[in-house]
N, CA, C and O atoms as CSV, one atom per row, in Angstrom:
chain,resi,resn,atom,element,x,y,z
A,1,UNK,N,N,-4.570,12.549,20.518
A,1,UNK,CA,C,-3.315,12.463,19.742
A,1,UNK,C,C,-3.074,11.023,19.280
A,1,UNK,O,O,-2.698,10.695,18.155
A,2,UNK,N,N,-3.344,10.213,20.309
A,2,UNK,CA,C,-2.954,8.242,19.714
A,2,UNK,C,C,-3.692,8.118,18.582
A,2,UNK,O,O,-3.116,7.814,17.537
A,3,UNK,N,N,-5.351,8.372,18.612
A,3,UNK,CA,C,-6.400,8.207,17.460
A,3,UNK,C,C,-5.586,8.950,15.961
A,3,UNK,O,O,-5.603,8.414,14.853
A,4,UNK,N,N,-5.072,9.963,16.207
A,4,UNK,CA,C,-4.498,10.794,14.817
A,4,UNK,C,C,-3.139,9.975,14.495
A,4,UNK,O,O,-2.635,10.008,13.372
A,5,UNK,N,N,-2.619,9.280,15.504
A,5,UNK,CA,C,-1.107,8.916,14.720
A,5,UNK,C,C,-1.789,7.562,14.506
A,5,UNK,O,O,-1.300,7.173,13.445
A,6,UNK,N,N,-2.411,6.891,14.814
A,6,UNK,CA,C,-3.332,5.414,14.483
A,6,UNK,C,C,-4.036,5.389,13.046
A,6,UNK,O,O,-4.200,4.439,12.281
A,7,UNK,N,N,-4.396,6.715,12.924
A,7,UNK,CA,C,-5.309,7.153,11.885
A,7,UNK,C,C,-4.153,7.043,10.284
A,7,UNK,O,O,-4.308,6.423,9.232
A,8,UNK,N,N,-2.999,7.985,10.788
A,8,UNK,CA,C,-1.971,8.480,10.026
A,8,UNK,C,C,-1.334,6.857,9.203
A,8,UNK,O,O,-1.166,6.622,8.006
A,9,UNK,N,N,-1.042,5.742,10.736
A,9,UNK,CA,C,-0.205,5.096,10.424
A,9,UNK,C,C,-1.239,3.964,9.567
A,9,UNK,O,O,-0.731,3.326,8.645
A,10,UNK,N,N,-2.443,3.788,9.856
A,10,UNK,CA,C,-2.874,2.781,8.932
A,10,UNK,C,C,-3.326,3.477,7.431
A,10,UNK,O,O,-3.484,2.655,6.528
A,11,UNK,N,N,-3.515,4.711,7.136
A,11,UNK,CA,C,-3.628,5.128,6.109
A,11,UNK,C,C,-2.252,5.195,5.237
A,11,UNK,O,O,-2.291,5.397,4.024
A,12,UNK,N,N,-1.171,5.029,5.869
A,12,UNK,CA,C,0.372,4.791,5.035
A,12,UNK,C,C,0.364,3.227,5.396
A,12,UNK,O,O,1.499,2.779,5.558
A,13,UNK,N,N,-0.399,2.552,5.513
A,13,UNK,CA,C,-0.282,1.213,5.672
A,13,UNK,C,C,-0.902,0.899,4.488
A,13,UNK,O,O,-0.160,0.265,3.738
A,14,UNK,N,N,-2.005,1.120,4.051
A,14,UNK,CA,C,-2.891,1.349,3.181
A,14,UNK,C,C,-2.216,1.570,1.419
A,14,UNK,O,O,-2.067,0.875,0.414
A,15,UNK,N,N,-2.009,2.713,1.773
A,15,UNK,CA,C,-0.747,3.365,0.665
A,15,UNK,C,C,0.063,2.263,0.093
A,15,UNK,O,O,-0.177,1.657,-0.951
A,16,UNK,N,N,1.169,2.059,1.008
A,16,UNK,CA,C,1.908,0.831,0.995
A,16,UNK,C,C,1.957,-0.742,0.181
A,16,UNK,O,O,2.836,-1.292,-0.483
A,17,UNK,N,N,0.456,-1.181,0.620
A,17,UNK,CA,C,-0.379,-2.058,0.318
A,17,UNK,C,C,-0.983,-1.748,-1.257
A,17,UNK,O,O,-0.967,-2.604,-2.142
A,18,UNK,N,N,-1.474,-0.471,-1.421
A,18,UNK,CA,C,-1.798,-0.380,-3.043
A,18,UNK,C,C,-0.695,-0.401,-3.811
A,18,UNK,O,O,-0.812,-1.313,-4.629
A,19,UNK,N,N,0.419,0.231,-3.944
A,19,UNK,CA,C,1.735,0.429,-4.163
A,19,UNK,C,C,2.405,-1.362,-4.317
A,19,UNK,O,O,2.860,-1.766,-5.387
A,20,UNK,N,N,2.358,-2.000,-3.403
A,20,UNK,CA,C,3.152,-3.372,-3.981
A,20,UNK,C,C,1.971,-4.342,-4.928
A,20,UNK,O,O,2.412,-5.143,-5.752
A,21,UNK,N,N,0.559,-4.197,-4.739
A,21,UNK,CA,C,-0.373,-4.433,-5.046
A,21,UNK,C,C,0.144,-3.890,-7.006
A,21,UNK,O,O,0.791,-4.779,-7.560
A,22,UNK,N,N,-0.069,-2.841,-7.738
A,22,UNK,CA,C,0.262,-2.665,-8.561
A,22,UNK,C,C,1.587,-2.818,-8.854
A,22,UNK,O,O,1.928,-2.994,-10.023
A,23,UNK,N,N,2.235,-2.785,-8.135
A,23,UNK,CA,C,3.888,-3.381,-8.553
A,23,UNK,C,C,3.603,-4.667,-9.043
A,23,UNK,O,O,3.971,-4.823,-10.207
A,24,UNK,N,N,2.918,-5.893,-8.378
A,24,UNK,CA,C,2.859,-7.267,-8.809
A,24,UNK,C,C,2.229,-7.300,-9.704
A,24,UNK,O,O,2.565,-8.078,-10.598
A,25,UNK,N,N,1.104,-6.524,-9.863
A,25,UNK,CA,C,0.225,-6.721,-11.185
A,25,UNK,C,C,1.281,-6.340,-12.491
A,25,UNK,O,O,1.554,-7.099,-13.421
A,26,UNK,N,N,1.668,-5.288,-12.338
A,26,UNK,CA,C,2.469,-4.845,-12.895
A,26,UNK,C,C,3.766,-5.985,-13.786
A,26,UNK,O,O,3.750,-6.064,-15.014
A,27,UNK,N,N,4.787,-6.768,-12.940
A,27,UNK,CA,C,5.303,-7.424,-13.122
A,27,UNK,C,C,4.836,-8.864,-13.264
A,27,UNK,O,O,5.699,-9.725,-13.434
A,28,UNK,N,N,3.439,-9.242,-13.207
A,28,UNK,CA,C,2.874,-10.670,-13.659
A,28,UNK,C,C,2.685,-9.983,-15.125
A,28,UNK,O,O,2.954,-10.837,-15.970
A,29,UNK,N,N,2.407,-9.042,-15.586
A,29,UNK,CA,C,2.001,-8.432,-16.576
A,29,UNK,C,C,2.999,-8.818,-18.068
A,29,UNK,O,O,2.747,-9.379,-19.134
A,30,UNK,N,N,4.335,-8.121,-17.405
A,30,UNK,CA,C,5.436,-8.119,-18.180
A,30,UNK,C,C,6.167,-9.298,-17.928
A,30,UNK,O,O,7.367,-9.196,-18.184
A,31,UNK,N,N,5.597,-10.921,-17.289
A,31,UNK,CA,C,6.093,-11.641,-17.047
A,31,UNK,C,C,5.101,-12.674,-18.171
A,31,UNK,O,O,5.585,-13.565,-18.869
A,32,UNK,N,N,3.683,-12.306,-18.132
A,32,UNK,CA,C,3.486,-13.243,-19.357
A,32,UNK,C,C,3.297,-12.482,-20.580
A,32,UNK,O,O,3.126,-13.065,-21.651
């Protein structure tokens, strides 16, 4: 059960990480 919620929580860590990742690109974008 620890391995599956370990598994769960770094794959929404992951998520997370792409998500502000294109947010910044995003807004350097429309910033120059």
């Amino acid at each position: 059960m620890t391995l599956i919620i370990v598994e769960i929580v770094n794959f929404l860590v992951l998520i997370v990480c792409v998500l502000i990742g294109v947010a910044f690109v995003t807004l350097l974008e429309r910033k120059i």
